[in-house]
N, C-alpha and C positions, 0 to 999 in steps of 0.2 A: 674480422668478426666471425666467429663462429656459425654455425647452424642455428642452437639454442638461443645465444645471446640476439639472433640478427631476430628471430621468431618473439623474443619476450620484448624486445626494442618495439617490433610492426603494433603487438599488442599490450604493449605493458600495462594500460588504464583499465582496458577488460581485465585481465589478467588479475590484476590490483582488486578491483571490484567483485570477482569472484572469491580469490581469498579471502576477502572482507566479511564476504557476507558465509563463506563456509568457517572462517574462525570465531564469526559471530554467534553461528548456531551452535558450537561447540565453549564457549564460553562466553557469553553473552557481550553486549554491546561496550560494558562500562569494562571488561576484561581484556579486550586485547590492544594490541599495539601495533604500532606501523612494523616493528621491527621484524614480528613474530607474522608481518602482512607481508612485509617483504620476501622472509626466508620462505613461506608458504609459494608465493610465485617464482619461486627462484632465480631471484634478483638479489641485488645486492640491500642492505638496508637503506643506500642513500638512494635510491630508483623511486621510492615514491614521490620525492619531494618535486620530479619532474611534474606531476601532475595534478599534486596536491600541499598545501600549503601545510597543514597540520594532520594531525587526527579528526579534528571535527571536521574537517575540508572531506576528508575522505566520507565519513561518517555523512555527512549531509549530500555525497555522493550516489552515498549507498541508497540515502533516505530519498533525493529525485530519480530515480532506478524503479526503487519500490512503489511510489506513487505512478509514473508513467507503464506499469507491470499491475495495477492496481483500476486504472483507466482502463489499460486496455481488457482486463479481465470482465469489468463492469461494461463496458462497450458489446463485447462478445454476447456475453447475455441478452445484454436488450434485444439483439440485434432478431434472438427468436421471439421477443414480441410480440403479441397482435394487433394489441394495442396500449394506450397510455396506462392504465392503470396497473396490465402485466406488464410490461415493459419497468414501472418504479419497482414490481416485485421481483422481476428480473435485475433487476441492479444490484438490489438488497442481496441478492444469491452470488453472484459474481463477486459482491466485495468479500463476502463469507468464504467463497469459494478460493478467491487470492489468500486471505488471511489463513486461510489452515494450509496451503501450500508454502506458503512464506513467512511462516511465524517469525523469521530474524529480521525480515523488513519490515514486520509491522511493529516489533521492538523498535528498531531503527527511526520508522517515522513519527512512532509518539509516545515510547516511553522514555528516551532520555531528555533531560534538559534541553528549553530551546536556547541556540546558542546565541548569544549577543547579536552577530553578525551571519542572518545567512544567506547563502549563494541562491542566483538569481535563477539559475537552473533549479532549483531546488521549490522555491516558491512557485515557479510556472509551470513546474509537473504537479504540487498539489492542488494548484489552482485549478488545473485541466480534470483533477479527481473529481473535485467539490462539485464543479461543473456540471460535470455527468450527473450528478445526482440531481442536481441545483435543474437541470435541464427536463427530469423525467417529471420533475414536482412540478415546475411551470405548464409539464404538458397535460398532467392531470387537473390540474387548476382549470384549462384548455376547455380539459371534457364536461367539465363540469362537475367534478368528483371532490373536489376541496375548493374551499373557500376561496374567493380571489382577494386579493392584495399581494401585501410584500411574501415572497415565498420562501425565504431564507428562513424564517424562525418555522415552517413544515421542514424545511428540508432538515436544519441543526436537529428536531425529535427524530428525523428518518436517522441521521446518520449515527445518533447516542443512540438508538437501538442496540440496529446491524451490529455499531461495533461494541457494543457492551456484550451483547452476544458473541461476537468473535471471540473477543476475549476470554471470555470465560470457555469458551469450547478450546482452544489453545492452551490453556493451564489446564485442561484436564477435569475441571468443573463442574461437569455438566454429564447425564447418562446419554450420551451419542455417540456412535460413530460419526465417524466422519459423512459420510452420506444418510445418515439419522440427522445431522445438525442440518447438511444441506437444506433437506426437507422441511424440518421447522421453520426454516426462514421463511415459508410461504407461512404460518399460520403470524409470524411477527407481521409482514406485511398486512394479513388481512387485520389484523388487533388495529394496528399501525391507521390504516384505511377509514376504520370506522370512528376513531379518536378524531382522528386531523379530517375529518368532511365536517365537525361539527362547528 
């Protein structure tokens, strides 16, 4: 075995998953193919099937990747917190803050098709996203700053904000810079704040 081939064997799934998501941002999610994933890692075209079963196998790969890159984005954030109420507006920023750095993953985790079947790694990284968020709403509930009850229907309006906002600052939509949109996200928060306390 070679030098190269013995290096893309140790890491062929990185490898794999970086092509992915670089041939993704170059032609989007619904355009590329394992083959054109393969020749990218320079591997042969039968190497991915070591580690991934199809396309969507990969693809939903990419998409538990982005969600736990997504988590820990939104983690980082809080973590300068003071308390519960900056800390849910810290999250809002962190996710904002992922999504304009990774727009091919945020393709990946919700704009194509969900697939019939998907991988168990894949649901318990965005489960661990939702979480986060799911976590900062219960704490502000805590404070006393939102209503108590079930917290999932504050949190689903917290996270159709952020990411409606995301979205639209990634297509270009929107008069921001990139650290112009950052900053907004505190004014979505404080909107955000005074709706869902009532």
């Amino acid at each position: 075995m070679t030098r190269k081939s013995a290096y893309h064997h140790d890491n062929l799934k990185d490898d794999l998953l970086a092509a992915a998501v670089g041939l993704i941002a170059e032609v989007g999610a619904r355009g590329f193919t394992l083959r054109e994933v393969a020749r990218r890692a320079g591997v042969s075209h039968n190497a991915p099937y070591r580690h991934f079963r199809d396309k969507d196998d990969l693809l939903m790969a990419v998409a538990a990747q982005g969600f736990d890159h997504l988590t820990a984005s939104m983690q980082a954030a809080i973590a300068e917190g003071r308390n519960a109420r900056d800390r849910l507006r810290l999250c809002g920023r962190g996710y904002l803050d992922f999504a304009l750095r990774c727009p091919e993953h945020i393709q990946v985790m919700f704009d194509l098709p969900k697939p019939k079947k998907t991988t168990r790694a894949c649901r318990e990284a965005g489960g661990r996203a939702f979480q986060t968020l799911l976590d900062c709403v219960i704490a502000v509930q805590a404070a006393g700053a939102f209503p108590k009850g079930d917290p999932h229907p504050l949190a689903y309006v917290a996270w159709s904000s952020i990411h409606g906002f995301a979205k639209l600052a990634i297509a270009g939509q929107l008069p921001f810079r990139p650290k112009q949109a950052l900053d907004f996200s505190a004014r979505i928060a404080a909107v955000l704040e005074r709706g869902l306390a009532v």
